[in-house]
C-alpha positions in Angstrom: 19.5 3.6 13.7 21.0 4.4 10.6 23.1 7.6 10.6 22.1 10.6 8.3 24.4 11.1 5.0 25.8 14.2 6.5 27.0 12.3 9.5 29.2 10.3 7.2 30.6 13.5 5.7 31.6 14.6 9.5 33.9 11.1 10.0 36.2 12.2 6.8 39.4 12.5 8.3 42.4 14.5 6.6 46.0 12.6 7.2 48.7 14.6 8.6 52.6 13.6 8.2 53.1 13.2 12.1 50.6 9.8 11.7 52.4 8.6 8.3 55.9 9.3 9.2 57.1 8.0 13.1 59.2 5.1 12.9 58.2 1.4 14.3 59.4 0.1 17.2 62.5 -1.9 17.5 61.0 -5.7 17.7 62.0 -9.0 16.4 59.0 -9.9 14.3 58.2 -13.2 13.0 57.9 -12.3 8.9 60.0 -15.7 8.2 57.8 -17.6 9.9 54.7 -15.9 8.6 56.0 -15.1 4.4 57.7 -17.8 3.0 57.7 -19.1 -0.5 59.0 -15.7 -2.0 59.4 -14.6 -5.7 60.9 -11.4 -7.2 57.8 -9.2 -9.0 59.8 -6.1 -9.8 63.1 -4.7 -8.7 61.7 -0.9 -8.6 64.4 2.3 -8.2 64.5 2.4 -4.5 61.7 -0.9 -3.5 62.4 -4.8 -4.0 58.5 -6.2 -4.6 57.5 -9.8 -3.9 55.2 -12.0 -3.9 54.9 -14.5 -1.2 52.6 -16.8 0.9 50.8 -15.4 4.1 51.5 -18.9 6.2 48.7 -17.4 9.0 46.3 -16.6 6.2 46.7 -19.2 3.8 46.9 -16.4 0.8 49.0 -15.2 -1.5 50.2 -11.4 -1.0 52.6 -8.5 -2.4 55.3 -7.8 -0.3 57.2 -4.8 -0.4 60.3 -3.9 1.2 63.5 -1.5 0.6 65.8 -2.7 -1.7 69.3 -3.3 0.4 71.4 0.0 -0.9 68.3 2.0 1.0 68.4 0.2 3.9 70.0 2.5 6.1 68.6 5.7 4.4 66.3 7.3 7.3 64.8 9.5 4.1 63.8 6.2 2.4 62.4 5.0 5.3 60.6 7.4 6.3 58.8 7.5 2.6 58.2 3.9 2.9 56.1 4.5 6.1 54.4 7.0 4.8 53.6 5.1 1.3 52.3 1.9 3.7 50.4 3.8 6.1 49.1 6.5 3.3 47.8 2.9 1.0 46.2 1.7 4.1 44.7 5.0 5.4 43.0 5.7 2.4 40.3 3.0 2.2 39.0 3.7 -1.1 37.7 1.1 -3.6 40.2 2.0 -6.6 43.5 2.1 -4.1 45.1 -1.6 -2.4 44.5 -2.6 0.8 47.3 -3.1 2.7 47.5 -5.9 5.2 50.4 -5.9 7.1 53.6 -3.4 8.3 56.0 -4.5 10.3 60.0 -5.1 10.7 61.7 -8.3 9.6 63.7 -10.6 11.9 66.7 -8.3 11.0 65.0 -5.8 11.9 64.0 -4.0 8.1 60.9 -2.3 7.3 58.6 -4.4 4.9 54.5 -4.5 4.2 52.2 -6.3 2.7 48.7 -6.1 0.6 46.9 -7.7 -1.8 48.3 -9.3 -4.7 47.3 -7.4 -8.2 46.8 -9.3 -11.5 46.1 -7.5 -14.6 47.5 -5.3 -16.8 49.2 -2.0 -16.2 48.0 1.2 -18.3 51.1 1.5 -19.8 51.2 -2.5 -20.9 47.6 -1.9 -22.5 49.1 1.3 -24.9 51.9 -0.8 -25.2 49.9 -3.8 -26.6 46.9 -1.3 -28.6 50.3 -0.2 -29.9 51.1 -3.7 -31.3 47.9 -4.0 -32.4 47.1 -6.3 -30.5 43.3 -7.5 -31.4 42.6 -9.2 -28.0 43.5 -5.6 -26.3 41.8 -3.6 -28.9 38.8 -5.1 -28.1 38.6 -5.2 -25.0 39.9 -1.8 -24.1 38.2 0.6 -26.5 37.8 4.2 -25.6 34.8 4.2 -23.8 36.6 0.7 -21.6 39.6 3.1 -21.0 37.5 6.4 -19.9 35.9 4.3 -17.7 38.9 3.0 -15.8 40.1 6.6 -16.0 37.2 8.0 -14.2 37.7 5.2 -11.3 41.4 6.3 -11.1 40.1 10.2 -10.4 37.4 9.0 -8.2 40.3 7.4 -6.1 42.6 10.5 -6.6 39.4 13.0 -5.6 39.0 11.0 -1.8 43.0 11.0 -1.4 42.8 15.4 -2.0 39.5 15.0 0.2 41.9 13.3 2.6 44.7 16.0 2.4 46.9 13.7 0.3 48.7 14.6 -3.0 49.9 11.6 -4.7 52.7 13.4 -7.4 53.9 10.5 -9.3 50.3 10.2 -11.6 51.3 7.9 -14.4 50.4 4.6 -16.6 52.3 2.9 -14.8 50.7 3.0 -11.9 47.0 2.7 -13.1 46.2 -1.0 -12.6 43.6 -2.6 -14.2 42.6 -6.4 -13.2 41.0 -9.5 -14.6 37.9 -8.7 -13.7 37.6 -5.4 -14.3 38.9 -3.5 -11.0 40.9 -0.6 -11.3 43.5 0.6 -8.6 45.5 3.7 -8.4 48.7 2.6 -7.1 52.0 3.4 -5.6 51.8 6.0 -2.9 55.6 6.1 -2.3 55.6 9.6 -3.8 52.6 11.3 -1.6 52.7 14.8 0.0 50.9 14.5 3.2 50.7 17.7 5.3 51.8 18.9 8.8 49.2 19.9 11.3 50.5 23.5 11.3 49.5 23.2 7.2 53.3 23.0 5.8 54.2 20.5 3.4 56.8 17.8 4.7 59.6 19.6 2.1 60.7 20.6 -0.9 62.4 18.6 -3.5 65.5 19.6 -5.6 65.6 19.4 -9.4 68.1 17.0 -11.2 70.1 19.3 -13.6 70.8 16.5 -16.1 69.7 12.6 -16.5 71.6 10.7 -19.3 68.9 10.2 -22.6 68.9 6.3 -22.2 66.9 6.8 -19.2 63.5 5.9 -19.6 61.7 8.8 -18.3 58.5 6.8 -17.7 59.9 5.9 -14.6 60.4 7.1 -11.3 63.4 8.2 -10.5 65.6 7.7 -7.4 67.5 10.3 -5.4 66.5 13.9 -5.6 64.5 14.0 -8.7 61.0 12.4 -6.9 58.7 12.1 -9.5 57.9 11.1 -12.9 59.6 13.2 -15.8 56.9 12.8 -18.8 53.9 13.1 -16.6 55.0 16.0 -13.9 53.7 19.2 -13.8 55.1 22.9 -14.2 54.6 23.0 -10.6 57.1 19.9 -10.0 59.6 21.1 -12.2 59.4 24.1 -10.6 59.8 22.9 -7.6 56.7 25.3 -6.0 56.9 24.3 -2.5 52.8 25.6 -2.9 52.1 22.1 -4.8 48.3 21.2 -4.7 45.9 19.3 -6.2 46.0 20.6 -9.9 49.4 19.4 -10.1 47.8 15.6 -9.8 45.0 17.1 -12.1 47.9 17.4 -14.7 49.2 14.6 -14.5 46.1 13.1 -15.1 45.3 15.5 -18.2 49.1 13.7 -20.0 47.0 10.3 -19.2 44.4 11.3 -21.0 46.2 12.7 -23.3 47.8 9.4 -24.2 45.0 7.7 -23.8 43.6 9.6 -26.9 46.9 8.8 -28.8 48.8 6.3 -27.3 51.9 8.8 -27.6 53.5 10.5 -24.4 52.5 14.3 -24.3 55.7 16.0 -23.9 58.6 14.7 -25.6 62.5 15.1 -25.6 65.4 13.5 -25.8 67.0 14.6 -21.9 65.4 15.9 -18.7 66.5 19.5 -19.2 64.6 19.7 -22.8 61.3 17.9 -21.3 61.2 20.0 -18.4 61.8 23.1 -20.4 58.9 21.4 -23.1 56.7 21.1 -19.7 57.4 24.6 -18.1 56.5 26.2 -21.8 53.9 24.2 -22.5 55.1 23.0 -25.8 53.3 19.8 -27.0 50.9 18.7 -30.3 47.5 18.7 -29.7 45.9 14.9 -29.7 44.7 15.6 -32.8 47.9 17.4 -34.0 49.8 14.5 -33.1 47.3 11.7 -34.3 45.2 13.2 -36.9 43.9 9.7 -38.3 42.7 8.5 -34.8 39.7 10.5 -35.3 39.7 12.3 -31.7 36.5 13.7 -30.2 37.0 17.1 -30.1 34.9 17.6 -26.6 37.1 15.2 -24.9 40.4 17.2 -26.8 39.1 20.2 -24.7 38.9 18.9 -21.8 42.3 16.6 -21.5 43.5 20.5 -22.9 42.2 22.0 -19.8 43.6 19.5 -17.6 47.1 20.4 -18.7 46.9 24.1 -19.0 50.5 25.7 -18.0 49.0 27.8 -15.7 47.3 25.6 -12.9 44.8 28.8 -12.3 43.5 27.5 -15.7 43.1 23.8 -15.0 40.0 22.2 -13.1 39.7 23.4 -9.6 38.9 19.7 -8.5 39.3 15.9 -9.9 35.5 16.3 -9.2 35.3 18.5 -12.0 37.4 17.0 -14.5 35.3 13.8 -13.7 32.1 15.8 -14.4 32.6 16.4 -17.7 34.1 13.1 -19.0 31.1 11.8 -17.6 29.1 14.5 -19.4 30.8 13.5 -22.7 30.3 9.8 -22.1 26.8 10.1 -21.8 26.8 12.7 -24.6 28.6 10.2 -27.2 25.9 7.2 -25.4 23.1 9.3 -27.0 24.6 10.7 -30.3 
């Protein structure tokens, strides 16, 4: 017999850091019989990623392991558990299933899951920037809302689940071939202890050099994103929640309307001084002659409100009403 919809509601299961975080046991495993045939993806700040073949599968898979200067960091590895397990806990159609975790025959963390092939957001604004007339159209507004609503729908069952994923950027909104979407890159997530703590609290950088490029995630104590994190993350509130994600997802949106980054400045002190104040252009400040709806202005504007008591109380919400405007815009 078919259980009733409330019974599903009853299996949701919130994750906790003393299920994401114990280290594996000691073994030999057999990864160099099983991967072979390896090539570099990316060479990320803190994670080497691969691609290689799955000899016991027959497929081709992402492999992901600690580059070899993190190795012997038991803070690295313990937030490369947690970004494995978290990816595989949260079974969700927008986020990548993981496949395997294990050790490698020298006894080094690695995992794998399914190979993505696409574009990244940041690689679409980068090309609709180029005018490029393939991208443009194919990923028109009402294209790009719709991935962005798949993105929150992921991000809403990962708060559901207790999870905060902090490092909400373009670069980590994948969008296939054929159309999927994936939130990605969990190595960032706040998972909670069973007595309701978080896991810690970061420290702020006082000062990054300006040729970094501060769409990336940075390694060491700075652990997040500069141009997409919120007051809360600069602040380093060790009461971080779920608006801070919703934020993050407003300076998407935000650039999604104008292909520019919200905040801007030339070091990290000045954009995390322009984030705690709030100072930023409207969209249609900054891009007057892109025409921007002003419904959807107000509500990336609510998303990034300084004060988080201001911002939607849920990604549910915020998804609400860009679905509200979607079908408003359908109909005008």
């Amino acid at each position: 017999m078919q259980p009733e919809p409330k019974d599903f509601i009853s299996l949701s299961k919130k994750l906790f850091i003393e299920e994401t975080d114990h280290e594996l046991p000691e073994h030999v495993a057999t990864r160099d019989m099983r991967y072979t045939d390896f090539k570099t993806i990316e060479r990320g700040g803190v994670c080497l990623i691969q691609s290689c073949k799955d000899n016991y599968l027959g497929r081709i898979v992402c492999h992901k392991s600690l580059r070899k200067e993190f190795i012997n960091s038991k803070e690295e590895r313990i937030r490369f558990l947690r970004e494995a397990r978290v990816t595989a806990m949260l079974q969700h159609p927008n986020t990548i299933p993981v496949y395997d975790i294990s050790r490698d025959t020298r006894g080094h963390y690695f995992f794998t899951m399914k190979l993505l092939y696409g574009y990244t957001l940041h690689g679409i604004f980068e090309k609709l920037k180029e005018n490029d007339s393939e991208i443009r159209r194919e990923f028109q507004l009402n294209r790009l809302l719709g991935a962005f609503i798949q993105v929150a729908n992921a991000l809403d069952y990962a708060h559901e689940h207790g999870v905060i994923h902090r490092d909400i950027k373009p670069m980590n909104i994948a969008i296939g071939s054929y159309g999927e979407v994936h939130l990605i890159d969990w190595g960032l997530a706040k998972v909670w202890h069973k007595d309701e703590k978080f896991v810690e609290v970061e420290k702020r950088v006082p000062e990054l050099s300006s040729t970094k490029d501060f769409r990336l995630t940075h390694a060491g104590k700075l652990k997040a994103t500069p141009l997409y994190m919120s007051p809360e993350q600069v602040n380093n509130d060790a009461n971080l929640d779920a608006r801070s994600d919703i934020y993050s997802m407003g300076t998407v949106l935000y650039e999604i309307l104008t292909l520019e980054t919200m905040i801007q400045g030339k070091t990290i002190n000045e954009l995390m001084d322009n984030i705690t104040n709030g100072r930023f252009l409207t969209p249609s400040e900054r891009k007057p002659d892109r025409n921007i709806p002003r419904g959807l202005e107000e509500i990336c504007l609510k998303a990034v409100q300084t004060d988080r008591e201001k911002r939607y109380r849920k990604v549910s919400d915020f998804i609400d009403d860009i679905r509200e405007f979607r079908e408003a815009s359908l109909h005008s």
